[in-house]
C-alpha positions in Angstrom: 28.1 -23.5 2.1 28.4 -20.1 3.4 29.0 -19.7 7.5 29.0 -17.1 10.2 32.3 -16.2 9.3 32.3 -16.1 5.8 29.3 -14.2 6.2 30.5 -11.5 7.9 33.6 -11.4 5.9 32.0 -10.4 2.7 29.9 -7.5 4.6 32.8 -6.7 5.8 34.0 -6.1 2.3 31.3 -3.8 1.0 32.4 -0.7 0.4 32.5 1.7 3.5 31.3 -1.0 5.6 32.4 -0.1 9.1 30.4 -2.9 11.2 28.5 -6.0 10.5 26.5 -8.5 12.2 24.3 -11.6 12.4 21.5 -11.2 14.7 19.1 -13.7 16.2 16.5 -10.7 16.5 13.9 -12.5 18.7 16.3 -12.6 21.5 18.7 -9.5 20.2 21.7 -12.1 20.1 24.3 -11.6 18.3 25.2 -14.7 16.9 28.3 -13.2 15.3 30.0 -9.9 14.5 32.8 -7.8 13.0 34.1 -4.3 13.0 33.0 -2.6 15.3 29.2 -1.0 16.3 27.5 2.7 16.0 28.5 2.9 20.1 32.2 2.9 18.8 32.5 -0.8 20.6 31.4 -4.1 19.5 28.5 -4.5 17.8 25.5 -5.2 20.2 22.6 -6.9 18.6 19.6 -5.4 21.1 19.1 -2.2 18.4 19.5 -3.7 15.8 16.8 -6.6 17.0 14.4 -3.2 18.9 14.4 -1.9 14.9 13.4 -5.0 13.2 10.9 -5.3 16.0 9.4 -2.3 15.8 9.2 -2.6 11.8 7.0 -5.7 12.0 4.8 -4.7 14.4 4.1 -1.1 12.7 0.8 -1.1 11.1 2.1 0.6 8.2 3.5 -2.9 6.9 0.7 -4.9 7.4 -1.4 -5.8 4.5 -5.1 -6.8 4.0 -5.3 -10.7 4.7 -2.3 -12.0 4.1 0.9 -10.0 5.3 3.8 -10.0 3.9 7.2 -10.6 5.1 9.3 -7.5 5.9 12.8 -8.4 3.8 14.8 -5.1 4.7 14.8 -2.2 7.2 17.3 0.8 5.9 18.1 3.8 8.5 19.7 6.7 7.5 21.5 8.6 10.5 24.2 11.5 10.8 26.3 8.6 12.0 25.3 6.6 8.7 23.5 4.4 7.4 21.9 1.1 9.0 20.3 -1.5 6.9 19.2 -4.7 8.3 18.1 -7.8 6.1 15.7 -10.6 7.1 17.2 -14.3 6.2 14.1 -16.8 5.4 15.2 -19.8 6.9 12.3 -22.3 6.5 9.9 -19.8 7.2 11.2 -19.0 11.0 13.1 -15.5 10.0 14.9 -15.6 12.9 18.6 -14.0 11.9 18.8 -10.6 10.6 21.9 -9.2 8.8 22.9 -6.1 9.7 25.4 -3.3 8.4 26.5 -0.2 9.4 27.3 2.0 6.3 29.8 5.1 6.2 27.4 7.8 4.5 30.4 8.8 2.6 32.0 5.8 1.1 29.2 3.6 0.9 26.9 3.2 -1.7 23.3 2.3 -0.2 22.0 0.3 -3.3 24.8 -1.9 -3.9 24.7 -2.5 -0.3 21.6 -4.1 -0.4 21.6 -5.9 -3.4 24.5 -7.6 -1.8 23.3 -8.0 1.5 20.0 -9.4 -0.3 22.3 -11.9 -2.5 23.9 -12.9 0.8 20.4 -13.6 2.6 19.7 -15.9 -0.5 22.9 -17.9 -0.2 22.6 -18.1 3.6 18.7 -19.0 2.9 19.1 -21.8 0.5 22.0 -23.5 2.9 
C-alpha cells in the first residue's frame, strides 16, 4: 500500500524534482508535502488547487455529451515546470499530485509517466 509519505518520497526522487505535493484541490489543502514550493517556502496547495480549477472549468476541455476527466495539467514557467496529476479515487478526484520540475535537470515525459504510474498505484489502494 502506498501512503502520503511514500508518495511524496518517490516524487521526490524524480530527477530534478525540487517540490512535491498532495493536494486536496477542492479546498487547496495540502494534505502533504516535501521540498520546498515555487515561493521558495513550503509548498502551498491554493495554486496548485486555482490551476486544476481553472482547467476543469475551461470550455476548451469539455466534450460533446459526456466529458471527460481532465488526468494532467503541465505548466511550463521560467521558474520551471509544474505538472499536476488528478488521482481517481472512486470517482471523487479529489487529491491532485503535484511537482515542481527544474527545467534543466528534469525530464518532462518521464516525469509524468511516473507521476501517472503513481496516480494508478495510489488509485487502486
Amino acid at each position: 500500500m502506498l501512503d502520503i509519505d511514500e508518495c511524496l518520497r518517490q516524487m521526490m526522487s524524480i530527477q530534478g524534482a525540487l517540490g512535491a505535493g498532495l493536494i486536496d484541490f477542492p479546498s487547496g489543502s495540502t494534505v502533504g508535502a516535501a521540498g520546498r514550493g515555487p515561493g521558495g517556502s513550503d509548498l502551498d496547495g491554493g495554486g496548485a488547487a486555482q490551476m486544476v480549477h481553472a482547467a476543469l472549468q475551461t470550455a476548451a476541455f469539455a466534450t460533446v455529451g459526456r466529458p471527460e476527466r481532465v488526468e494532467g495539467v503541465v505548466i511550463t514557467a521560467g521558474n520551471g515546470y509544474h505538472l499536476l496529476q488528478t488521482l481517481d479515487q472512486g470517482g471523487s478526484g479529489r487529491l491532485v499530485l503535484y511537482v515542481w520540475l527544474d527545467r534543466m535537470l528534469g525530464n518532462l515525459a518521464v516525469t509524468q509517466r511516473h507521476m501517472g504510474a503513481l496516480a494508478d498505484a495510489i488509485s487502486a489502494n
